[in-house]
Backbone as CSV, one residue per row, in Angstrom:
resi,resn,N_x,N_y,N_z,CA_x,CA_y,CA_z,C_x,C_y,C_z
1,UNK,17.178,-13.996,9.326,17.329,-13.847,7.875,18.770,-14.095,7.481
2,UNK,19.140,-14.699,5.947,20.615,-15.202,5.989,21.472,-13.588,4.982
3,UNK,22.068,-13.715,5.461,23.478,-12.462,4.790,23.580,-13.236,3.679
4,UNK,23.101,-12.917,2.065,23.233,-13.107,1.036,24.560,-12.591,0.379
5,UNK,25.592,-13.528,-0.287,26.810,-13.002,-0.630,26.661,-12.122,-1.653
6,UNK,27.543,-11.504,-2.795,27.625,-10.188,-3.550,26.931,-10.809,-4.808
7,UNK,26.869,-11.796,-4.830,26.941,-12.500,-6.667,25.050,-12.238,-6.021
8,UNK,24.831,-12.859,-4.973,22.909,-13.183,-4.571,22.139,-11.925,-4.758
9,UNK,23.109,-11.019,-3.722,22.580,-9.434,-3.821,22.635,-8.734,-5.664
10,UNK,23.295,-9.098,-5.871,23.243,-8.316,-7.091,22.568,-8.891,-8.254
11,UNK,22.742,-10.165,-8.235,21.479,-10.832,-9.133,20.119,-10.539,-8.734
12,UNK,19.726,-10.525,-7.575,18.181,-10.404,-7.068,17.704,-8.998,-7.511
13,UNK,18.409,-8.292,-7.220,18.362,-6.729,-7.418,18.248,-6.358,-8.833
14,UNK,19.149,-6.659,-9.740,18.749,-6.801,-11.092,17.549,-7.551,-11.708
15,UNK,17.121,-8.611,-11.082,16.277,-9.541,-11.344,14.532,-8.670,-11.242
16,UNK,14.843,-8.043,-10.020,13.708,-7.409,-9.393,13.240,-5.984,-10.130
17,UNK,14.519,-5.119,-10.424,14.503,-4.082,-10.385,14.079,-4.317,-12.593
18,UNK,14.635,-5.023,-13.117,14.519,-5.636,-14.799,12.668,-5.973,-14.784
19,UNK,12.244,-6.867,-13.653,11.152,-7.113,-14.037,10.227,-6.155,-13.826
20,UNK,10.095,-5.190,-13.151,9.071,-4.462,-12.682,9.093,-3.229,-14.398
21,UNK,10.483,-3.504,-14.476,10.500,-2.073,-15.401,10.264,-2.627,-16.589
22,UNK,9.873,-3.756,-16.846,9.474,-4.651,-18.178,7.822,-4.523,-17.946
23,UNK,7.300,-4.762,-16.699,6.175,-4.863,-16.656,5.884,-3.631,-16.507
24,UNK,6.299,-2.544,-16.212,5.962,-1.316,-15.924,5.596,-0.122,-17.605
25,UNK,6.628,-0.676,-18.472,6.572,-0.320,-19.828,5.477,-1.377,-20.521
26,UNK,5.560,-2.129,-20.459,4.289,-2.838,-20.863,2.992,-2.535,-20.504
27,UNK,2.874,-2.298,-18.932,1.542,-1.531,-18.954,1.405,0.125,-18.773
28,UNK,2.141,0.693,-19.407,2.228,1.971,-20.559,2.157,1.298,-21.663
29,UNK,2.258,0.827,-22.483,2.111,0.423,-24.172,0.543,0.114,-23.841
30,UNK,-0.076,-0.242,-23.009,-1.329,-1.139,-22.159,-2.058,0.155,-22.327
31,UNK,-1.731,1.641,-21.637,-2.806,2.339,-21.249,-3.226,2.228,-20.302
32,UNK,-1.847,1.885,-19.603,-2.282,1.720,-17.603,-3.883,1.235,-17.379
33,UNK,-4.176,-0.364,-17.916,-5.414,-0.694,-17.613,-5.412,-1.553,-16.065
34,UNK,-6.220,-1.477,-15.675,-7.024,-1.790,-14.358,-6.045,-2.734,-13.724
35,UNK,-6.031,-3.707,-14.809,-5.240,-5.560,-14.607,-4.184,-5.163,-15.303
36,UNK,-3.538,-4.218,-15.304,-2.148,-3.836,-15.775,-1.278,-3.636,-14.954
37,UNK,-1.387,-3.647,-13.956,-1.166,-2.845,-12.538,0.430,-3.975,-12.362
38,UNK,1.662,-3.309,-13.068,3.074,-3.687,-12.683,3.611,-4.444,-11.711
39,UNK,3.005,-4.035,-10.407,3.597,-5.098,-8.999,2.464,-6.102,-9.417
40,UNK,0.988,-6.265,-9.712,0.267,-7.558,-10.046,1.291,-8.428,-11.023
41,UNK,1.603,-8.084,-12.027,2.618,-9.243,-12.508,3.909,-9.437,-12.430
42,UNK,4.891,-8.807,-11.196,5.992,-8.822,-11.022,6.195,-10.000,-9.857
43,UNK,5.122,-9.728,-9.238,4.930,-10.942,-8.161,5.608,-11.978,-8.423
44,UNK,4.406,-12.343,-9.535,4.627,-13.835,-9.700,5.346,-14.155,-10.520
45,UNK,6.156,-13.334,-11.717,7.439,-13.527,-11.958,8.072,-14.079,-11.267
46,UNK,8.793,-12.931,-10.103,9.921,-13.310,-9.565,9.786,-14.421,-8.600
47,UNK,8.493,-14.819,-8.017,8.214,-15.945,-7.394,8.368,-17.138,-8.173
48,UNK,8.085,-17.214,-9.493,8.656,-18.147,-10.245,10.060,-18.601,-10.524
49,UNK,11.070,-17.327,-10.762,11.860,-16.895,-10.596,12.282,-17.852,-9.480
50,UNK,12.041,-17.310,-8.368,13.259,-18.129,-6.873,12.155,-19.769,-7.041
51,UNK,11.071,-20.203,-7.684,10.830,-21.838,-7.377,11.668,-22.497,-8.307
52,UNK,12.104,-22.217,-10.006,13.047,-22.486,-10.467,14.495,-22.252,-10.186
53,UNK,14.857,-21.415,-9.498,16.477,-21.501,-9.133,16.141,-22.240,-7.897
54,UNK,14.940,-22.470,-7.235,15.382,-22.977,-5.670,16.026,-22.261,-4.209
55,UNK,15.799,-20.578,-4.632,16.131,-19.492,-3.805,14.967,-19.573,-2.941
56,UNK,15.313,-19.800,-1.349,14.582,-19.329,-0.029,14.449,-17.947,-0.073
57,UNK,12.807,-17.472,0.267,12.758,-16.079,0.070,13.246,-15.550,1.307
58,UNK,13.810,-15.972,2.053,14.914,-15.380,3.404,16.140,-14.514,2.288
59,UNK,17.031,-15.605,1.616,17.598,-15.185,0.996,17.246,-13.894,-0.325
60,UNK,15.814,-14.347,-0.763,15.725,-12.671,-1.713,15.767,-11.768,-0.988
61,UNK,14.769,-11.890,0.027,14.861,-10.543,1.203,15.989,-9.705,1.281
62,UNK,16.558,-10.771,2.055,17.954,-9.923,2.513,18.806,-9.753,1.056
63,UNK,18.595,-9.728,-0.080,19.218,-9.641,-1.417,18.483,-8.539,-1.885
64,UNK,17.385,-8.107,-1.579,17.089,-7.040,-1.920,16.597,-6.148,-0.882
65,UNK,17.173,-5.613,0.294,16.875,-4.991,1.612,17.115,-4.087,1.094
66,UNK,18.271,-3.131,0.103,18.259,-2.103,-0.429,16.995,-1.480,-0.703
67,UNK,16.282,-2.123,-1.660,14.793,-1.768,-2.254,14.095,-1.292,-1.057
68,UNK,13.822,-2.176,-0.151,13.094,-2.004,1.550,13.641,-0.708,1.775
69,UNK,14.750,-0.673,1.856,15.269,0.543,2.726,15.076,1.425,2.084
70,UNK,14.882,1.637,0.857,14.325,2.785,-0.311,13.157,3.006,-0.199
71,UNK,12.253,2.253,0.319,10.957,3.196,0.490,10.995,3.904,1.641
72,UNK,11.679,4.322,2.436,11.140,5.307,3.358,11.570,6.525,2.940
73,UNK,12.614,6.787,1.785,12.877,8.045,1.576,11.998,8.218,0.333
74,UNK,11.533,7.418,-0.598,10.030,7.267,-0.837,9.166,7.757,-0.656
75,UNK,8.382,7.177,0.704,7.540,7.445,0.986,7.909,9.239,1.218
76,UNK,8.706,9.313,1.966,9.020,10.890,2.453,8.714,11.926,1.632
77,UNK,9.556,11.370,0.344,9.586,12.342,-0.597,8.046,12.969,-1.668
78,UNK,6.810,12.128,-0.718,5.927,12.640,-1.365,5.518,13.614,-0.454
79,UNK,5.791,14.091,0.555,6.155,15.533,1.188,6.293,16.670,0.246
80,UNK,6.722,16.365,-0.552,7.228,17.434,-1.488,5.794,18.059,-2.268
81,UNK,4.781,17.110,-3.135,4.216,17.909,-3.742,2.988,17.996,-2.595
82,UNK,2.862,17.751,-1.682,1.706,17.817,-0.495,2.071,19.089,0.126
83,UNK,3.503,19.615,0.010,4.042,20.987,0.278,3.514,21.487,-0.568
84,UNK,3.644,21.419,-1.933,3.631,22.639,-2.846,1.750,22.626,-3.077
85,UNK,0.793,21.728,-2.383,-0.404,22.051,-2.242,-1.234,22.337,-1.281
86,UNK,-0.185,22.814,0.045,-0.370,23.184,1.571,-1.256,23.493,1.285
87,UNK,-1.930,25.182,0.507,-3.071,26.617,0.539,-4.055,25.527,0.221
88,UNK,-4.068,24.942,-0.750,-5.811,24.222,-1.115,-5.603,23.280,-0.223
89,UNK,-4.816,22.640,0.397,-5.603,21.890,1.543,-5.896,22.536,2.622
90,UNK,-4.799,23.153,3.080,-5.471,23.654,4.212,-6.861,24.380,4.475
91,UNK,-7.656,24.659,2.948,-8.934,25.323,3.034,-9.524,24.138,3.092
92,UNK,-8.796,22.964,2.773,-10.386,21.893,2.443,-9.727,21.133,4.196
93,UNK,-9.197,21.821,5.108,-8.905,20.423,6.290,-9.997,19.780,6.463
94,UNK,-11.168,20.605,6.543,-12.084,20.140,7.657,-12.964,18.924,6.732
95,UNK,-12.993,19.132,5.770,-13.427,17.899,4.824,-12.647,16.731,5.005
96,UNK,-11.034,16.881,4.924,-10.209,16.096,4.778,-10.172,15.355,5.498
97,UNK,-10.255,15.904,6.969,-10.353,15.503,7.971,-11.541,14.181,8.430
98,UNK,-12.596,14.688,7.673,-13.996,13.622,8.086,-13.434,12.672,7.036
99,UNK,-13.273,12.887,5.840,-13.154,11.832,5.031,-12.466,10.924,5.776
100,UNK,-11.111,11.266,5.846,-9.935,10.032,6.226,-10.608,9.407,7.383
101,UNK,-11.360,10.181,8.654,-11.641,9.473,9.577,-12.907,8.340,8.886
102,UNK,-13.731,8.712,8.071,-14.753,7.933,7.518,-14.296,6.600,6.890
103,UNK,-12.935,6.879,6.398,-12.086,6.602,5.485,-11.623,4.975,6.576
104,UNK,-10.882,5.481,7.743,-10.323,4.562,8.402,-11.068,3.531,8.982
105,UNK,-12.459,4.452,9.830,-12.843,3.441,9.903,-13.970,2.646,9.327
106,UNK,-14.062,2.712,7.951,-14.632,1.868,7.125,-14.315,0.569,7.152
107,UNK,-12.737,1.110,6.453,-12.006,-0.145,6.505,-11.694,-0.872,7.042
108,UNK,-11.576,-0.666,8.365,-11.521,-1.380,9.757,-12.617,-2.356,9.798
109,UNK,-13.933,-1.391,9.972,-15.275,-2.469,10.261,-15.464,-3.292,9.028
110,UNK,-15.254,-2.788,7.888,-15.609,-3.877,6.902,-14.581,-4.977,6.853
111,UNK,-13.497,-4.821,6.980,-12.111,-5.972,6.996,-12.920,-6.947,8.093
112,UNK,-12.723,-6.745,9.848,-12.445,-7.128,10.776,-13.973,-7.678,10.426
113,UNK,-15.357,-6.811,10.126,-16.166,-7.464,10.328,-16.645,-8.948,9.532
114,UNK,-16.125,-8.680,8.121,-16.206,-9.649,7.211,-15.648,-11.055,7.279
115,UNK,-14.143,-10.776,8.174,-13.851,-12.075,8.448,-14.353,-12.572,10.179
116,UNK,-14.986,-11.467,10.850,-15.445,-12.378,11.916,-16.766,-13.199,11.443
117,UNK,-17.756,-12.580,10.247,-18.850,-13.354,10.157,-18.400,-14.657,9.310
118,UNK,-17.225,-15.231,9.404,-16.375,-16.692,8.516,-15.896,-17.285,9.704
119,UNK,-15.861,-16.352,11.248,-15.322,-17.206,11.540,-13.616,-17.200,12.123
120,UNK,-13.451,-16.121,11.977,-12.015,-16.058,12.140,-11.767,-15.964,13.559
121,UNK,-10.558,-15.972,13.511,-9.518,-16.583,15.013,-9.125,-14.939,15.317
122,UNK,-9.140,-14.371,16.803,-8.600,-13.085,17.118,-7.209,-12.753,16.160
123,UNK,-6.069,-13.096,16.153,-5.376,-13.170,15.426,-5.204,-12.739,13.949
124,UNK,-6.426,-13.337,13.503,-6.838,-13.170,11.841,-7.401,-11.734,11.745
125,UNK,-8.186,-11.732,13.052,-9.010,-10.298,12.413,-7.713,-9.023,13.191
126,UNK,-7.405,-9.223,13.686,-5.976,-8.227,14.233,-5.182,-8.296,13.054
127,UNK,-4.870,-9.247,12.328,-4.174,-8.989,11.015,-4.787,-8.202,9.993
128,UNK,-6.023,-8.249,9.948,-6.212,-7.471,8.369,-7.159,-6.433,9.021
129,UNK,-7.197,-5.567,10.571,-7.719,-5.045,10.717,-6.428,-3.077,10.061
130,UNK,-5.623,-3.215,9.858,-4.426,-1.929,9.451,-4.584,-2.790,8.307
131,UNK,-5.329,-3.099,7.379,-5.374,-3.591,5.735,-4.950,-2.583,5.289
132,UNK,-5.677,-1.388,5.481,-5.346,-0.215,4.951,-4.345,0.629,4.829
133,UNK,-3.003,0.382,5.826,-2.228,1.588,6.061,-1.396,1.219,5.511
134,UNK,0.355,2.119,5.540,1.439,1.353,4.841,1.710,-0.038,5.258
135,UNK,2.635,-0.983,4.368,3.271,-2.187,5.221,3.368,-2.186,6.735
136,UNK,5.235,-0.882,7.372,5.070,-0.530,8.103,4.564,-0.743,9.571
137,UNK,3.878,-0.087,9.298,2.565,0.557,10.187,1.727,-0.320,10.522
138,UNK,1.526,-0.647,9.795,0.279,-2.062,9.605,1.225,-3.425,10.324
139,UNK,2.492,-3.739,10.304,2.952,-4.669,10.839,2.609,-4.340,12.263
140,UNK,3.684,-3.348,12.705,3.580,-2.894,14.048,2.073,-2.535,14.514
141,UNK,1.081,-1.874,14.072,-0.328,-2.441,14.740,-0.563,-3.854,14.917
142,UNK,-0.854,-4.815,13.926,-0.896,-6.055,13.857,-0.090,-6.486,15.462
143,UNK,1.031,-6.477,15.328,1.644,-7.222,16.296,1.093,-6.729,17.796
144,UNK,0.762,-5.468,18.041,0.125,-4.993,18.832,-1.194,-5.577,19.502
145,UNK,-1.699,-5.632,18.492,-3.025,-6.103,18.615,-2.660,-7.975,18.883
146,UNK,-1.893,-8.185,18.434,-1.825,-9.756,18.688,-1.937,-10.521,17.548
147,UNK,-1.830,-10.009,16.367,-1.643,-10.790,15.238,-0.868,-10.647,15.345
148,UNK,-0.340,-11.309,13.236,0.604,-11.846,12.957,1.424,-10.665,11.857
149,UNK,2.376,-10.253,11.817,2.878,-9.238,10.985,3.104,-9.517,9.709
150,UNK,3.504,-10.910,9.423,3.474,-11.294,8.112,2.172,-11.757,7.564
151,UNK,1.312,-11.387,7.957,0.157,-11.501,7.653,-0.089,-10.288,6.979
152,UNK,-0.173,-9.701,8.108,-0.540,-8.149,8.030,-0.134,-7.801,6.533
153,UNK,1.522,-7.887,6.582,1.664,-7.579,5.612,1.378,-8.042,4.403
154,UNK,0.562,-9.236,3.837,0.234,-9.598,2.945,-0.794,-9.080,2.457
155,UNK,-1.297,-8.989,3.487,-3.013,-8.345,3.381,-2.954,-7.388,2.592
156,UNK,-1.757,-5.976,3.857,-2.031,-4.629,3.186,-1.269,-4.899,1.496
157,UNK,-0.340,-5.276,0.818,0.054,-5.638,-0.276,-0.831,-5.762,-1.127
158,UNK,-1.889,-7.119,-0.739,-2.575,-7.148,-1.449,-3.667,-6.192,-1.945
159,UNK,-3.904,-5.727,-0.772,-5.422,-4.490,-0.397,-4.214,-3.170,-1.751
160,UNK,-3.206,-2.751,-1.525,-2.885,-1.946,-2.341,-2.844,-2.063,-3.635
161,UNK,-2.469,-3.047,-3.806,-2.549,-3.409,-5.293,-4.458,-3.766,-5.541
162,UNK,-5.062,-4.046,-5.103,-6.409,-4.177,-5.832,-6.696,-3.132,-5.697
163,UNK,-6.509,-2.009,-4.686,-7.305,-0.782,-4.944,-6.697,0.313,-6.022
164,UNK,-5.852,-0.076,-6.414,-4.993,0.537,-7.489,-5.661,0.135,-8.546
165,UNK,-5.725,-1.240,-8.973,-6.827,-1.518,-9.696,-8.096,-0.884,-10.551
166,UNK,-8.666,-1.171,-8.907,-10.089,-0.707,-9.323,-10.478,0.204,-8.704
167,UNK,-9.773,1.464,-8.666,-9.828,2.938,-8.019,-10.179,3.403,-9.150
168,UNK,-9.827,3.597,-10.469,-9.693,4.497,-11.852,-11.440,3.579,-12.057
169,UNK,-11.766,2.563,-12.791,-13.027,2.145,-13.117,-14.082,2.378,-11.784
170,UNK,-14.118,2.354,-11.018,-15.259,2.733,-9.505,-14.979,3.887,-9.651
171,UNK,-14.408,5.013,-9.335,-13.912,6.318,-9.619,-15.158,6.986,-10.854
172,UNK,-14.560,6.727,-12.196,-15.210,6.768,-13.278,-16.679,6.557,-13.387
173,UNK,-17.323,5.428,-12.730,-18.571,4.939,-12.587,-18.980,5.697,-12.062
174,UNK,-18.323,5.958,-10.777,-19.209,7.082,-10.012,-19.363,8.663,-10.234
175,UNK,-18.460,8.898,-11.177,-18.469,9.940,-12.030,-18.166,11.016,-11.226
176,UNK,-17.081,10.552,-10.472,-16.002,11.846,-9.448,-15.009,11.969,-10.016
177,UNK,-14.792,13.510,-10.739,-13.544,13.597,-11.904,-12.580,14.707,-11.170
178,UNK,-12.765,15.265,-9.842,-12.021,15.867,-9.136,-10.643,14.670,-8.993
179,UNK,-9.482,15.542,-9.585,-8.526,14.296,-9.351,-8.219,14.608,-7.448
180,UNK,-8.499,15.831,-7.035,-8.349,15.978,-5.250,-9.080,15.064,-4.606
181,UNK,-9.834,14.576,-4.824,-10.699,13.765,-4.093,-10.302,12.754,-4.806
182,UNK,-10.176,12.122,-6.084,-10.329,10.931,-6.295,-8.664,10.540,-5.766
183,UNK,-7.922,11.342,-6.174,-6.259,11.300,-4.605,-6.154,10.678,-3.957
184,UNK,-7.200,11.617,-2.980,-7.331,11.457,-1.676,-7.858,10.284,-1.336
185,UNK,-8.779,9.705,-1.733,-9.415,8.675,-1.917,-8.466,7.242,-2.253
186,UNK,-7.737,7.317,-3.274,-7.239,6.407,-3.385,-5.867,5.917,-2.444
187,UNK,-5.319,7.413,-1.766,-4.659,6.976,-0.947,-4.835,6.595,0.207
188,UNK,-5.998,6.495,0.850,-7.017,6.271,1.893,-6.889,5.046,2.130
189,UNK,-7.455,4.477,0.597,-7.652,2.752,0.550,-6.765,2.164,0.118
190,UNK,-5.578,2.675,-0.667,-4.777,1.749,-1.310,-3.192,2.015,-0.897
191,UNK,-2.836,2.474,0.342,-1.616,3.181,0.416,-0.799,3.752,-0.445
192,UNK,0.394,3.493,-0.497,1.940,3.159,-1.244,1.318,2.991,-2.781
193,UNK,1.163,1.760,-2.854,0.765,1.081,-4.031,-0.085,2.245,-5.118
194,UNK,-1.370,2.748,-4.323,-2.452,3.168,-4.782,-1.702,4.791,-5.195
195,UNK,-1.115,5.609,-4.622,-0.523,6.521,-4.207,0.755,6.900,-5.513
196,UNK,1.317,5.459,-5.738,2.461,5.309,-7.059,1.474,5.517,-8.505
197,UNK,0.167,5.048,-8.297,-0.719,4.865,-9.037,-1.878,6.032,-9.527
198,UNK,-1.533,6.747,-8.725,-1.834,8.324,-8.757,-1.112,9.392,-9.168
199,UNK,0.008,9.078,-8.953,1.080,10.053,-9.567,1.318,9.620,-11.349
200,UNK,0.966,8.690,-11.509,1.043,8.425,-12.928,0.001,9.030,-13.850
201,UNK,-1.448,9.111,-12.679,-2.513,9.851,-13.607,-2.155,11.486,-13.524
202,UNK,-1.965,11.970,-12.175,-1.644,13.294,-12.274,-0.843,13.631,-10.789
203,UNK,-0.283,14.997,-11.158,0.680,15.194,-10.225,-0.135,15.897,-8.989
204,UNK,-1.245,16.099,-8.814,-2.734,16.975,-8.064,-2.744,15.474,-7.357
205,UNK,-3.175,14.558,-8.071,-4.124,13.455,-7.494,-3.177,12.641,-6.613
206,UNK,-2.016,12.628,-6.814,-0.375,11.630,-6.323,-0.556,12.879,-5.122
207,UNK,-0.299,14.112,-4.991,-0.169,14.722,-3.480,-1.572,14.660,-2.805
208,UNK,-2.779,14.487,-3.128,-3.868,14.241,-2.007,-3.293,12.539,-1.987
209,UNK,-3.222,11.920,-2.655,-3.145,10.462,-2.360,-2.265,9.734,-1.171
210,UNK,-0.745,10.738,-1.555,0.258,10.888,-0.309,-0.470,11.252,0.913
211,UNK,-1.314,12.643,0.670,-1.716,13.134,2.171,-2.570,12.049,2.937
212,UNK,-3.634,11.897,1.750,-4.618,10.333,2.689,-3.808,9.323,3.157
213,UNK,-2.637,8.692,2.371,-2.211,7.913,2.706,-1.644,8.081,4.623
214,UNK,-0.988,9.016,4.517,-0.142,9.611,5.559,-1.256,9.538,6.915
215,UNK,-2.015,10.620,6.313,-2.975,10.383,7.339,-3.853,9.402,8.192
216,UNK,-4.164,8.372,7.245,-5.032,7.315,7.347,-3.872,5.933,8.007
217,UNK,-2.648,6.860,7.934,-2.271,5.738,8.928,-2.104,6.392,10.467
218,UNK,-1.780,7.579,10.693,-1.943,8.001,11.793,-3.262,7.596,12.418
219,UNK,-4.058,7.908,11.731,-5.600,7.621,12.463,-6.034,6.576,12.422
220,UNK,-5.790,5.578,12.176,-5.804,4.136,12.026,-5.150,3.576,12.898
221,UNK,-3.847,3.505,13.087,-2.670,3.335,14.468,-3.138,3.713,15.330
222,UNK,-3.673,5.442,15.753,-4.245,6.037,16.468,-5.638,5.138,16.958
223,UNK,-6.834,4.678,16.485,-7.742,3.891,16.735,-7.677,2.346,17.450
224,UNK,-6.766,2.112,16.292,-6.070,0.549,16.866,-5.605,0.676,18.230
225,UNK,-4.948,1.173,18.024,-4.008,1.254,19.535,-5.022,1.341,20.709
226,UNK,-5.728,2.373,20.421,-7.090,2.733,21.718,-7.628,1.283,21.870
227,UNK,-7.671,0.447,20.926,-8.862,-0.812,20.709,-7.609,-2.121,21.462
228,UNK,-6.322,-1.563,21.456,-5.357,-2.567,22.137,-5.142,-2.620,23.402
229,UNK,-5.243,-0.951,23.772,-5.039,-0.365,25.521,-6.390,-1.356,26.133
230,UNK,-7.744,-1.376,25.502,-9.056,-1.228,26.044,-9.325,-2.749,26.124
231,UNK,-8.453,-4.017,25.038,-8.208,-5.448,25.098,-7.287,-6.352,25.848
């Protein structure tokens, strides 16, 4: 990756950090709808963005590694309200517990299985088999398994942002108004993404969402890995 000078870093960073919060107030004026979803149109902004200046995304990367390096105290910091709801989970573990495992490997067999009946190359299905977990996590399985990490990571990106999506309308349909479960749930399937997207509806539903999230990558890594020792 190339060492971006001060003028690169600090334009990208502004560039990045301006668009999300344009699109982010916009879908508040929106009513946080489904296809409102802030990283869905920041994308392709700023991808537009570096095809008109002619910026290699080597160079945004490393222009915005700050941001990268900000999600892990991020992610951490949703510790906090998953603390302050220790007592009600700890009565519901044993639920919690089946879910996420139900949870993981859903997603597993439906990912891995969907693209083996197309056809896919070992590789492909080792990539979008951690669809579900953080970036992360999901790289380092991937590579494990023998995919590709930048894959991986596209996948899970993408998988977060659609389940952010269409977590609130499927949710609704199905007429589960527990925001603990619908949380938990969304952090299951949609990591990070899904998880940012929970804390906006409520501050209950953002700490089960953290906890699934958290969890569902342990047990997911945890599975994978067994399925890497045994390949």
């Amino acid at each position: 990756m190339t060492s971006p000078d001060l003028f690169a870093t600090l334009l990208w960073l502004s560039v990045t950090v301006v668009v999300f919060a344009v699109m982010d107030r916009l879908s508040q004026k929106l009513g946080r709808p489904p296809l409102g979803h802030p990283v869905l149109w920041s994308v392709p902004v700023i991808i537009a963005a570096l095809w008109v200046t002619d910026t290699a995304y080597d160079t945004y990367a490393a222009s915005t590694a700050m941001i990268s390096f900000l999600l892990g105290p991020a992610v951490v910091s949703m510790a906090v309200p998953i603390w302050e709801q220790r007592k009600a989970i700890r009565k519901l573990a044993v639920p919690l517990a089946l879910a996420v495992m139900a949870g993981a490997l859903t997603a597993i067999v439906s990912a891995v299985g969907i693209v083996w009946m197309f056809g896919a190359p070992l590789d492909i299905m080792a990539s979008i088999a951690p669809r579900s977990t953080t970036t992360p996590v999901g790289m380092a399985v991937a590579t494990t398994l023998g995919g590709i990490p930048a894959l991986a990571a596209i996948i899970i990106i993408f998988s977060g942002v659609l389940g952010a999506m269409v977590a609130t309308p499927v949710l609704n349909l199905m007429r589960i108004r527990d925001y603990r479960v619908r949380g938990f749930a969304v952090g299951v399937a949609a990591h990070g993404v899904g998880s940012a997207r929970a804390f906006q509806v409520s501050d209950t539903a953002g700490a089960y969402a953290g906890l699934g999230m958290a969890l569902n990558a342990v047990v997911t890594a945890t599975l994978l890995s067994i399925v890497a020792a045994l390949i």
